[in-house]
N, C-alpha and C positions, 0 to 999 in steps of 0.2 A: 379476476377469478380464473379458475381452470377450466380454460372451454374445449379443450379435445388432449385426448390419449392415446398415442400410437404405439404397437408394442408389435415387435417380430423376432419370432424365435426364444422367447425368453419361460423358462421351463415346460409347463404344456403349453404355451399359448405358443402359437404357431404363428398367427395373424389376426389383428386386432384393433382396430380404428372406432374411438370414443368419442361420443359428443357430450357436452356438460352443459348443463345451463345454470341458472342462479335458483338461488332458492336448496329445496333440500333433496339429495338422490338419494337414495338408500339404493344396496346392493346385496341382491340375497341369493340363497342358492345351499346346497345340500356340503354338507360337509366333506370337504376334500374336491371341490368341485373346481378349486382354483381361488377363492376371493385374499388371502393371503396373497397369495401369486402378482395378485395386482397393484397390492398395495406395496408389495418389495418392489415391483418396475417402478410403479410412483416415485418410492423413494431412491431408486436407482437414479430418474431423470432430475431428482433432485440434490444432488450428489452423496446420495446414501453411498456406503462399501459397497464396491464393487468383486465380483468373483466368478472366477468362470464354472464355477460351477450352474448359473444361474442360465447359463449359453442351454437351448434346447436340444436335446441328444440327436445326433446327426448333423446341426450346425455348426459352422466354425467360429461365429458370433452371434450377437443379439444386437438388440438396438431398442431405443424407447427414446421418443419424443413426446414432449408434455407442451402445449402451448398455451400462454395466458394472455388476457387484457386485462391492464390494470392504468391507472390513472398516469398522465406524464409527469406528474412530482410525486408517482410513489417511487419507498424509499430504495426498490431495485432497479427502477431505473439510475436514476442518480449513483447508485453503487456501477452499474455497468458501466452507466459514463465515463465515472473515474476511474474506472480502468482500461478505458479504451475500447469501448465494445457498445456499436451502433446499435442505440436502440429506439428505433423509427418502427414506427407499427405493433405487431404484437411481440411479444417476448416465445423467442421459439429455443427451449432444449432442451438438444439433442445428447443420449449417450450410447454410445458405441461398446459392449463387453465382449471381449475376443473370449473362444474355450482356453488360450492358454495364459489369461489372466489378465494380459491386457486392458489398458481401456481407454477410451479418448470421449476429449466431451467440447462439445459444440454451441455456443451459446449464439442466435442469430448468425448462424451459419460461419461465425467466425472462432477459430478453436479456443479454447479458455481450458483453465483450470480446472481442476475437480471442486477446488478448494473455494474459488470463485463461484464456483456452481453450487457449492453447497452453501454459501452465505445468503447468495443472494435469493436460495432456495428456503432460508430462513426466514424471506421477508416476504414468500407466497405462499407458502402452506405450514399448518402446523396438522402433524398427525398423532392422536391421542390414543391409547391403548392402554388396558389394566395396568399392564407393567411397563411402562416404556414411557412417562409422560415427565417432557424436559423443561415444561410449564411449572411443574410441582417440585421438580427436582432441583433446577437450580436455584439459588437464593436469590439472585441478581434478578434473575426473574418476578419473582414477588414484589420486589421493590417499585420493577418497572411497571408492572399489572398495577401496583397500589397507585403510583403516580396517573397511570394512564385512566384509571377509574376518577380520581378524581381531577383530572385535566392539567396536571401538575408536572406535565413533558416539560413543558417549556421554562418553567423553572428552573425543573432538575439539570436541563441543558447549561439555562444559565450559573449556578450553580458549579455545573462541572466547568466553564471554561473559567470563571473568579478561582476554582483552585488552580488550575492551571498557573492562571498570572501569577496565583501568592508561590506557585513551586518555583516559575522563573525569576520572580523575584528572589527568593530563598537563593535559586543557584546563580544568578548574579555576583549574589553578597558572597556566597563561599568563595566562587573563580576570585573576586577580587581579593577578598582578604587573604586569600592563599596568595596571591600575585605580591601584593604590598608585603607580607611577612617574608617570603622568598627576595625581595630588593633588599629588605633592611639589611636581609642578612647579608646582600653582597653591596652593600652602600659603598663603603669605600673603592672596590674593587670598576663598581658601574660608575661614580665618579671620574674614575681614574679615566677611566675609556671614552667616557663621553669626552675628556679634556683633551685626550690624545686625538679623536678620529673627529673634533672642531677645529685640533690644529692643523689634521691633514685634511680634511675638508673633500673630501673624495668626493669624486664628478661619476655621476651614471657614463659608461662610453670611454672614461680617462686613461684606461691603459693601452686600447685599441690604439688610442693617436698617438700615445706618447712611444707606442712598441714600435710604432709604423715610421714618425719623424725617427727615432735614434738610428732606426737600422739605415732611414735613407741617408744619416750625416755619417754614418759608420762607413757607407759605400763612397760618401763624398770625401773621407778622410781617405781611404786607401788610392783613389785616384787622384787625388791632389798629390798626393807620392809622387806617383808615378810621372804625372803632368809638369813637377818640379824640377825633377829630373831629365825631364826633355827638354825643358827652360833652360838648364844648366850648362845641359851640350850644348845649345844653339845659343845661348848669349852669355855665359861663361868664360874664365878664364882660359878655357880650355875648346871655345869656340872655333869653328874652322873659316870663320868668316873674315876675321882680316888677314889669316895665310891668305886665303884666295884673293879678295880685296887685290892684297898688296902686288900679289903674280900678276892677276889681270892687270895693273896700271902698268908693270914693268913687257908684258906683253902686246898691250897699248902700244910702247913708242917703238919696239921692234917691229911692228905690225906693220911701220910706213917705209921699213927698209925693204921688206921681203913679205907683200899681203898676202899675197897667192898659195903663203906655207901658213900663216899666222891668223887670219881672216876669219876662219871656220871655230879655231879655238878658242878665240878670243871671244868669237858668238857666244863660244858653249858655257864658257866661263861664267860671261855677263848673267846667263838665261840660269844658270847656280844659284851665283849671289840671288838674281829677284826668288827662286824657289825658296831660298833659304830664308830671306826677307818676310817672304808669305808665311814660312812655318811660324818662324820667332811671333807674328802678330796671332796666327790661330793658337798657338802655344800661349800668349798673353790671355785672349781671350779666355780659352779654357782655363786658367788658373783662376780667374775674375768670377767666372762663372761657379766652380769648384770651391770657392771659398765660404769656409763655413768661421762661427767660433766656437774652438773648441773647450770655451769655458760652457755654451749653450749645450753642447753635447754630455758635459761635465753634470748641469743640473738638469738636464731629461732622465739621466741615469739614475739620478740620485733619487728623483719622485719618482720614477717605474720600480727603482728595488723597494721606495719607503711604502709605495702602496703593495707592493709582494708579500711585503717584510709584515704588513699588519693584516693581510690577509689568511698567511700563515698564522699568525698568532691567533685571530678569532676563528679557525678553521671556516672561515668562507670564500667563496670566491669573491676577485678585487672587482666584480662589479656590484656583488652584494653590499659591499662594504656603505654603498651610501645609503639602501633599506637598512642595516645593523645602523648606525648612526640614527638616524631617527628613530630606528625600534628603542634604544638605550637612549636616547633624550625621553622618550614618551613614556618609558619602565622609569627614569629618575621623574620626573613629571610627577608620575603616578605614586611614585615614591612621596614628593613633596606634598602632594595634594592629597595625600593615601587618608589623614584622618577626615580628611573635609568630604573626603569620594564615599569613604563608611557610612560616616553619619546617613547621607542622604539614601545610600541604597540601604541601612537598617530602617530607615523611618518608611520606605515604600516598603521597604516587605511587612512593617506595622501596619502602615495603610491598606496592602491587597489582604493582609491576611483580618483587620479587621469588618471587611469589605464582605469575603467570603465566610465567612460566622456568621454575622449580622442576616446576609442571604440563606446559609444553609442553616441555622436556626427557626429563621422566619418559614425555611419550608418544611423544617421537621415539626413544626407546631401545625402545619396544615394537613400533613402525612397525618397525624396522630389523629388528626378528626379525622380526615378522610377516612380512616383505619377501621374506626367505629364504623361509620356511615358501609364503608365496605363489607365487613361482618355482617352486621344488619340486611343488607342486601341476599347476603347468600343464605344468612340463616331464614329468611325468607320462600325460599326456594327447598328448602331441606324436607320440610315435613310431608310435602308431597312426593317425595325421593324417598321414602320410608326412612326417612333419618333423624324424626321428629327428637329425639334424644340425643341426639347430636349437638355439638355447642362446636364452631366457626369461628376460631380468632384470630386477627393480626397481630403478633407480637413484635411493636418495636422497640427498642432498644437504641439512645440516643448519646452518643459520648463523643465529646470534642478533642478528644487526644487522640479518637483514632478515626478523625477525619479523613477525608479521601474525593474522589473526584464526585462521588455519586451523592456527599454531603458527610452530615454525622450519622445517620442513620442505618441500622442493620435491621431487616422488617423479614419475619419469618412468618410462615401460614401456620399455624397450632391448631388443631382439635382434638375434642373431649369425645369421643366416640357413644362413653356411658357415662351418665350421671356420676358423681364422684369418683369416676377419677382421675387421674392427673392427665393435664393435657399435654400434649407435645406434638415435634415436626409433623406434617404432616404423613411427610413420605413413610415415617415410622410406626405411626398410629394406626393408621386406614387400612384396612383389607385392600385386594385388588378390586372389588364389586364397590366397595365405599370410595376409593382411592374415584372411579370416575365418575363416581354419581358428585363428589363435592367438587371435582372437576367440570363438570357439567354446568352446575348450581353459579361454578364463580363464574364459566365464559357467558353464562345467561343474565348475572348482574352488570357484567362488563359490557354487554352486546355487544357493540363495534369498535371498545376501545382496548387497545392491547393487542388487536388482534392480527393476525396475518387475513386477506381476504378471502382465504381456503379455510375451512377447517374440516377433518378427515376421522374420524370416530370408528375404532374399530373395534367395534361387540363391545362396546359399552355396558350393554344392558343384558351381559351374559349371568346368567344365576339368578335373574329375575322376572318379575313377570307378573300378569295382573295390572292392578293398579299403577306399580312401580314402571314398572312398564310403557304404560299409557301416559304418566306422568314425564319420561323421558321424552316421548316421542312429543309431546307438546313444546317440551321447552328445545329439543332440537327444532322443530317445525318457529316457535317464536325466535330463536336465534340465526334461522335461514333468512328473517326478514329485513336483517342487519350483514351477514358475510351469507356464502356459500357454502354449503354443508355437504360432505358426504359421510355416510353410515354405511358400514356394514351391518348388518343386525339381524338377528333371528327372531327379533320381536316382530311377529304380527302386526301389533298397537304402533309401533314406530314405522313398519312397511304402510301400514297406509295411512301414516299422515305426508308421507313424500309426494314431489309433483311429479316428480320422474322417478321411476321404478325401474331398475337394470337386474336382470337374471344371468346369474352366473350358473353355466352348466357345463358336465365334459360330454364330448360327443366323439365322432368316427374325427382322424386329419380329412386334408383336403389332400396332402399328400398318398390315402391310402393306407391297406397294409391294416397291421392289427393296433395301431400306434393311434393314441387319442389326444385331442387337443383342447383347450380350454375356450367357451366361445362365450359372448353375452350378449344378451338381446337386449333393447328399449322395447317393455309392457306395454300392451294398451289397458283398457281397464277390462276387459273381459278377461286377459290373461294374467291381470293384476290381482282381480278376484280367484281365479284358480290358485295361484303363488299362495295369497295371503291363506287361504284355505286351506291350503298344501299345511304351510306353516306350522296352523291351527291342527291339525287333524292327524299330520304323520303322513305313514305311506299310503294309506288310505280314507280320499279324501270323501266323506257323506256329505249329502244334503245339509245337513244341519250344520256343517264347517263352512258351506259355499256361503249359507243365509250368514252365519257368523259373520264372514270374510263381507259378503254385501253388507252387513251391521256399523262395522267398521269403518268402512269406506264413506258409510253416510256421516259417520258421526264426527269423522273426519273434514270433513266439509263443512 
């Protein structure tokens, strides 16, 4: 429930801190005194429109914080949750409305949405008004009221997730049949490719090695050249080793006539030949080393351009090329197995979909009692509404072609306003004065079910009075024993069946000056009986309004 209301700066209310308790408040007070005022910050911190015109004249914004406790599996926790938004302890928020239209909004202190603020603002208050009530208005709503009256949530749930299954069944069966009609048509063409990229057989990885081996035997081909040709001078026909050879032997035998001229050269010679010796074996070496075949070189070339060459052609890259291979085995697959893969996804989507009938009939036959039982309920409630001429019905309307997640059923609220004649929508038939009295009527057969654990009634019981009156304030006071109630209300007979009585009044600011602000006080009963009497009596309150107002208050009790 709503247990405090913080408001600052937002039209006259200047400053303003609420306490709320359970059961029922009523909030009263002289016309123009503010109590609209309160219920627009309400619905401000509940992500109502925001507008800067709402910021109080002289501020640069406003702000209203609304905080509630409500149970840890109700259904705005669980919404905060999944959205990421701590919610330990009480549910706190906050909204910020800047004068130049701005606004920001705060849920447990951590910033959120409007959008988020206003959902989950759906699942703690509803606020009902002549003309403004989204209970009656939407259809979707009725459906859900009718389910929730007769305990029929959890059905309906299930219900909506069998149609689910039968739509993804449904779009299974389409994806594939679309898939298999799309192969036939290119059967030959996928054929073809599945045979070609079997017979290349392409490796995840296989261009990288085979890029890397060609270029290193590319480099070994160029220096095997070169290393050939250093072989050629040094052990060729064209070698310098047996000229020298043959000198040094012929310098040899001169060497012993004359050392002392010969001796040195003949060293140098010698210390040639072993240099040159050394080359021709490093020269050996390196060509051994160097040696590649260049038939291997021949078929690396030939797999790195055949893998190019088909990568080009199925526009992918040559490492996709072994996912495409599998994708076209698995589409000819599909291909081959296409009638046998039908069959069984038509026979599930037979199966969910007769899964979900069988369920959404069984609950439209329960709807339909329920419907009666519902009617009954409220027309129960009407005669002491002064609406005893009034007739209360649920029309539903059951058809399995235009099934949908919520079942087969479309369930409308109809009333007869006068005897004969024709009944129709609600929102169309009812006056603004009837519009909340049969609003009234249904949240008091519903008590706790359907309901948000707020509920917010503004002048309800405007144009009435008396009886009608008296009769309101009962069944508000019997519906605070189930949710939380606040009223705004001029009725007397409704001020004093509340447990808490708030007065709305304008008075001097705190700021001064000629500038007034909006303020409310919590009654005691002394000054509950003046109010009420007030009520009663006008601008001037007599004896005989206070006894009235004392009357009241007992009978209330």
């Amino acid at each position: 429930m709503l247990i405090q209301l913080s408001i600052r700066d937002i039209v006259l209310i200047e400053r303003l801190d609420l306490e709320f308790d359970a059961g029922l408040s009523v909030l009263t007070g002289e016309t123009g005194a503010g109590k609209s005022i309160l219920l627009d910050s309400l619905s401000l911190a509940l992500g109502g429109r925001g507008d800067g015109g709402l910021v109080r004249h002289g501020a640069d914004k406003g702000q209203v914080t609304a905080v509630f406790d409500v149970a840890p599996d109700h259904p705005s926790r669980i919404l905060l949750r999944d959205n990421g938004i701590d919610d330990d302890g009480d549910l706190v928020f906050r909204r910020v409305q800047s004068g130049d239209g701005r606004t920001r909004v705060f849920i447990n202190d951590q910033p959120a949405s409007v959008a988020l603020m206003r959902q989950a603002g759906l699942h703690l208050v509803e606020i009902h008004g002549q003309h403004d009530d989204r209970a009656l208005v939407d259809m979707d709503a009725h459906r859900s009221l009718l389910d929730a009256f007769g305990g029929l949530s959890d059905r309906a749930a299930e219900v909506g997730s069998l149609f689910e299954a039968w739509r993804a069944a449904r779009s299974a069966l389409s994806a594939h049949r679309i898939k298999v009609e799309n192969a036939r048509r290119e059967a030959d063409w996928l054929r073809s490719s599945v045979e070609e990229l079997e017979k290349l057989s392409p490796v995840e990885g296989e261009e990288e090695e085979l890029a890397e081996r060609r270029s290193a035997m590319m480099k070994a081909e160029k220096m095997a050249s070169d290393i050939s040709e250093a072989d050629e001078v040094l052990s060729g026909q064209a070698s310098p080793v047996p000229v020298i050879s043959g000198l040094l032997r012929r310098l040899e035998r001169k060497a012993e006539q004359a050392p002392e001229l010969l001796n040195d050269t003949v060293a140098a010679l010698d210390t040639a030949l072993n240099a040159l010796a050394d080359a021709q074996t490093a020269v050996e070496a390196a060509l051994r080393a160097a040696d590649f075949n260049p038939r291997e070189l021949e078929e690396t070339e030939e797999r790195l351009f055949a893998l190019r060459g088909a990568a080009r052609k199925y526009n992918v890259a040559v490492e996709s090329l072994p996912e495409l291979a599998a994708q076209m085995v698995a589409d000819l697959t599909d291909l081959d197995a296409g009638e046998e893969r039908l069959a069984a996804l038509e026979a599930r989507v037979g199966e969910s979909e007769s899964a979900f009938l069988h369920a959404a009939r069984t609950l439209s036959e329960r709807r339909h009692a329920t419907g009666s039982a519902l009617a009954g309920a409220v027309m129960t409630e009407l005669p002491a509404l002064k609406l005893e001429r009034a007739e209360f019905l649920v029309e539903i309307a059951s058809d399995a072609s235009h099934a949908g997640p919520t079942g087969i059923d479309q369930v409308a609220f109809h009333v007869r306003t006068n005897p004969g004649s024709r009944p129709g929508p609600i929102m169309k038939v009812a006056s603004g004065g009837e519009l909340s009295r049969f609003l009234l009527a249904l949240k008091v057969a519903l008590a706790d079910r359907g309901s948000a654990p707020t509920l917010v009634f503004d002048e309800i019981d405007t144009g009435v009075g008396g009886a009608v009156a008296d009769a309101i304030g009962k069944r508000l006071k019997r519906l605070s024993e189930n949710v939380q109630v606040l009223s705004v209300t001029h009725a007397p007979q409704v001020a004093a069946r509340a447990a808490t009585h708030l007065l709305i009044a304008k008075g001097p600011s705190e700021a001064g000056g000629a500038t007034v602000s909006t303020r409310v006080n919590t009654m005691n009963e002394d000054d509950r009986r003046e109010e009420i009497a007030r009520m009663l009596a006008g601008e001037h309150v007599t004896a005989e309004a206070r006894a009235a107002a004392a009357r009241l208050l007992e009978g209330a009790e």
